[in-house]
C-alpha angles and dihedrals in degrees: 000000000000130000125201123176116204126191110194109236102178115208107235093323106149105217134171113235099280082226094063096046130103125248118324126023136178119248095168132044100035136251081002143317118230133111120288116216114161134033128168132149134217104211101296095356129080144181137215124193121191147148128293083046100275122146129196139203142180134187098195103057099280097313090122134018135199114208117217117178124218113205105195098078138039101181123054102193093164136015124206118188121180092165134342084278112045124049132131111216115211102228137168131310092027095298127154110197118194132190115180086180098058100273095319086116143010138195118189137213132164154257137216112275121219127102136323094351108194110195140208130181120183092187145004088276103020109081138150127195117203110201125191136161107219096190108047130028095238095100122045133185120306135172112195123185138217119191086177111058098274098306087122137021120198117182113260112177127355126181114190091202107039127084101205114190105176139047126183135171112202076182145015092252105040126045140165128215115193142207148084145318097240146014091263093027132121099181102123115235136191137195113187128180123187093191107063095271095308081127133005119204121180136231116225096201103173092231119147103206143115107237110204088167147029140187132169118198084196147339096296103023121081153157135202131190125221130213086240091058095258126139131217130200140201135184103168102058091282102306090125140006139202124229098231089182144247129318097184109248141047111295111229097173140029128184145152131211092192139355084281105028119076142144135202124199125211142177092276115021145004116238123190131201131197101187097070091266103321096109130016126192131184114256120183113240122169099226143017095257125051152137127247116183087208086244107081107289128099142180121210127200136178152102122023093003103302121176124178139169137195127183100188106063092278099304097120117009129195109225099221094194134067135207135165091205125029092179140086106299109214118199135338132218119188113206096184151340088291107023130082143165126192110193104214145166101313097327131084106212117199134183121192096192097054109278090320086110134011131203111214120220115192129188127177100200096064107067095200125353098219094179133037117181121173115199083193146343081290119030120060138155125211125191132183156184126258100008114189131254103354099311124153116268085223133077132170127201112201089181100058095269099313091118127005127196133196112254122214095275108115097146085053105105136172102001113212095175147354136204144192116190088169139012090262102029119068141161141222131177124184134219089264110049112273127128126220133196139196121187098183103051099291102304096121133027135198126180120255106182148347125211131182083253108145087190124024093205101182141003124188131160118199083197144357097278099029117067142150128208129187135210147119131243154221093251097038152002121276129351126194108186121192121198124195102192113045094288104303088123134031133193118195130210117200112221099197093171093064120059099197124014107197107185148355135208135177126226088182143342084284116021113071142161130208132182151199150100146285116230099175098070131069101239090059094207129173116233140196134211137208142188131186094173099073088271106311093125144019133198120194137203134206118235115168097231093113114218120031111197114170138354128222124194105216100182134333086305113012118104124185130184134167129218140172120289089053092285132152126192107215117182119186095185100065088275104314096119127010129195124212118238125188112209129189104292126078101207144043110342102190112175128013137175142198134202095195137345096296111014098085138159119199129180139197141159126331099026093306116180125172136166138199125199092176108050089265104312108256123345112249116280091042131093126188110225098178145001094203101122105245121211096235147047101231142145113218125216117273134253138254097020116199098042155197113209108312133043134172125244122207133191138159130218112196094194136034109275097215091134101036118047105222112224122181111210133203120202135178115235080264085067091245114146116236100175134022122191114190099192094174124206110355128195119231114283147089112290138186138198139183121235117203106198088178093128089048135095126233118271140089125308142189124230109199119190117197136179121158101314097341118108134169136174134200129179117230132182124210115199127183 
């Protein structure tokens, strides 16, 4: 086994003291790990758009960036820059958020929902939106239009029989959407207006080819990329196009600097021309987006967080972010304040100064480690998935991770978790649905039990005879077994509500908590479970999260769990209410642990590492405005009221609410109640939170805010 030590040294990466940041922050990659979408540059300055809202900006031609987060989105599907001031982002649940002072503040409106919605905006308040559904006949083609920023949508074009994939402005008054004349078609079809989509008339061009991309240098002059890797050029509005040839492969992405320089983009290469598409060559880029001043320097942006510069034409390019993994990360155990093991493909990472640093412990023979547990600062077990050339699925460290060895355990295979109750007694259960038992540390293992389990989700013993174990099978949907004697018996409880269960953990011999996720209905929520009966009964409740993946007990009453979306399920009260938290990934989080209420690590997909030191910062919805202690419990009135359809709610909490949840409720002058937010226990401070009243109908509600004894009451109208 090989050991590597890395010390993060970020090039010219500006970042804040991890210690001093709220709620969730980035360990690896660094300086983050989202998504990166957008880049552009304003002379020196320049702007990067991604994923897990994060912006950001240089002033010296990319040499050092400073990272802001926006916490109002977690998806950026579309980026539209007018300057480096003024841009929307297109982010999840039909929002358009929109900043005309460079990100300090934001104000938010809609689009249409439907399916595959493909935006363009030509300007902050002129927008249009083209739908499709690609799969059914059941929506066709529609272009809506907004002249106000996306306040309002009125149809503006719609084609029953067209599937229409790209939309482009050259100019605020003509514009081109192209696609096809069918759903299987691949008959190419163009509507054009020349009068900023007063009226839309389409060119039949005669064309057979399946567009994937557009761009128009100018009125007249255009280019479209095919799915065979074929482009297509015109240089009279789309009349009539010239076949430039093939470049080999499917063509994602098409776009122009100038009326000579452009780039595509496919599956596997970028290729560049300077002679307006008469000739492409590869050029080497880093990542999909990225910015080229047209001179010789380029920034490149991408997956987990990638940033790159080169300032010869590409011929040598500066990586300006760092990560020790890059893979999928496992599972994570946290030993103490300072020590720390994630379990990954084919690697074992540990810090030993709480995520500052991180040693790196590579064996070859292990494909991917899937669970990590440490019965102490020295004594740890690892097993994993897919081990080489017969070699055992178990390994043990006596020495905290500097050396690891293969126990006996050769029929072992594909180790989902494993467990220690003691020193001696420890579990093991596969991928498959045995059950494996050592009884001297590990060192030997037998088989206890097999079961017709597909995924073994969690395993957890509360002593070395009583354990619990979670998963789903082939026959039916989620399975928790409990087993009395060490594993000799098992009974089995179906949980047919729950498609997948994916862990279990104990807060005591009778209170647990399990978690998952149902696929076989529509709303694809995630759902937790909890027993205070030593596992008799369950009762579940739906949360849409999606999916749920592992839990984490913090104390006597904190619950953690971690879901996709970068989302973590946090519970104060032992599992009653959760709040929803959005940390700083915007994908899978699969395991997480926490050391205490509020000192927590959680990992996901390509190397992901992240780390709280204040129990997640605020749950979503709500936004600290100050942390000023205020006298006086109080809900101030809303604003705008009137509204249509937000309105911000504001409140303030004079003193930490670590014995009294705070909930904001909404009611209808029948008393019913239309909206319920359980914000759990708040520190003291002023707080906001924005109320979308879109599915409701106009009249007068109540906003109740309610914390211990402490209750307040404001009337609000909402008026469409």
């Amino acid at each position: 086994m090989k050991k590597f030590i890395f010390s993060f040294l970020l090039l010219s990466i500006a970042a804040l003291n991890i210690y001093a940041q709220q709620g969730w922050f980035w360990l690896n990659p660094l300086p983050q790990g989202n998504y990166l979408s957008y880049v552009n540059f304003w002379g020196n300055n320049g702007l990067i758009i991604g994923n897990g809202g994060n912006l950001l900006k240089s002033t010296n031609l990319g040499n050092n960036w400073i990272i802001f987060n926006n916490s109002a989105y977690n998806i950026a599907y579309q980026a539209f820059v007018f300057d480096q001031n003024t841009y929307s982002i297109a982010v999840e649940n039909n929002r358009l958020l929109k900043t005309t002072n460079g990100g300090n503040n934001w104000f938010s409106s809609s689009y249409i929902s439907g399916e595959y919605p493909n935006l363009f905006f030509v300007n902050m308040q002129t927008g249009y939106a083209v739908y499709n559904n690609f799969y059914t006949y059941s929506y066709p083609f529609k272009l809506y239009k907004t002249t106000n920023g996306g306040v309002n949508w009125s149809l503006n074009l719609s084609d029953t029989s067209a599937v229409m994939r790209t939309i482009i402005f050259p100019d605020e008054n003509t514009g081109y959407i192209t696609g096809s004349k069918g759903i299987w078609s691949d008959s190419v079809l163009i509507y054009k207006t020349t009068n900023a989509g007063v009226v839309w008339y389409p060119i039949n061009t005669g064309l057979n080819y399946e567009v994937r991309s557009s761009y128009f240098t100018n009125g007249n002059t255009g280019y479209l990329g095919c799915h065979n890797g074929i482009i297509l050029k015109t240089t009279n509005g789309g009349i009539n196009w010239q076949n430039m040839g093939s470049q080999g492969n499917s063509i994602s992405k098409i776009h122009f600097i100038n009326s000579n320089t452009g780039f595509i983009n496919s599956q596997l290469n970028t290729k560049k021309t300077t002679n307006a598409g008469l000739n492409w060559v590869n050029i080497i880029i880093p990542e999909i987006n990225f910015y080229y001043d047209g001179i010789s320097n380029y920034v490149s942006v991408g997956g987990n967080g990638g940033i790159s510069k080169s300032s010869n034409n590409g011929l040598n390019w500066i990586n300006y972010s760092s990560s020790i993994h890059n893979g999928y990360c496992n599972d994570i155990e946290t030993v103490n304040q300072n020590i720390c093991f994630v379990a990954c493909d084919g690697i074992i990472l540990k810090s030993s100064n709480g995520g500052q640093n991180w040693s790196k412990y590579e064996n070859h023979n292990m494909a991917t480690y899937s669970s990590i547990f440490f019965l102490n600062e020295l004594t740890g077990y690892a097993g994993g998935l897919f081990s080489t050339n017969g070699y055992t699925n178990i390994q043990k460290t006596t020495n905290s991770g500097e050396n690891w060895f293969d126990v006996n355990a050769q029929n072992v295979i594909n180790i989902y978790n494993i467990f220690f109750p003691t020193t001696q007694t420890g579990y093991a259960a596969t991928k498959w649905g045995s059950f494996f038992k050592s009884t001297d540390s590990g060192l030997n293992w037998f088989q206890t039990g097999s079961f017709d389990l597909f995924d073994q989700g969690g395993l957890f013993f509360i002593d070395e005879n009583t354990g619990y174990s979670a998963g789903h099978s082939y026959s039916s949907f989620g399975h928790i077994r409990k087993t009395t004697n060490g594993g000799i018996n098992w009974t089995e409880t179906n949980v047919d509500s729950i498609d997948m269960l994916n862990d279990i953990k104990f807060l005591n011999s009778f209170t647990g908590f399990t978690c998952g996720y149902y696929i076989s209905q529509e709303m694809n929520n995630g759902a937790v479970g909890i027993t205070t009966d030593q596992g008799i009964t369950w009762s579940f409740q739906n949360l849409p999260v999606g999916k749920i993946f592992e839990l984490s007990i913090a104390d006597s009453n904190t619950v953690y769990a971690c879901c996709e979306n970068g989302k973590i399920l946090k519970s104060t009260d032992v599992g009653q209410n959760w709040q929803v938290y959005q940390s700083c990934y915007s994908d899978y989080i699969v395991s997480l642990d926490f050391i205490n209420q509020n000192t927590g690590y959680a990992v996901g997909y390509w190397g992901t590492i992240i780390k709280t030191t204040d129990g997640g910062g605020s749950p979503i919805g709500i936004e600290p405005i100050s942390n000023i202690v205020p006298g006086e419990f109080r809900l101030f009135q809303n604003y705008p009221n009137p509204f249509n359809p937000v309105t911000k709610i504001k409140f303030s909490i004079p003193v930490s609410s670590q014995s009294d949840v705070v909930n904001i409720f909404i009611y209808d002058v029948t008393g019913r109640e239309v909206r319920n937010y359980p914000l759990g226990n708040l520190k003291a401070g002023i707080y906001s939170i924005d109320f979308d009243g879109t599915e409701l109908a106009s009249g007068v509600y109540f906003c109740q805010l309610a914390s211990g004894v402490y209750l307040q009451t404001k009337k609000m109208v909402l008026i469409k």
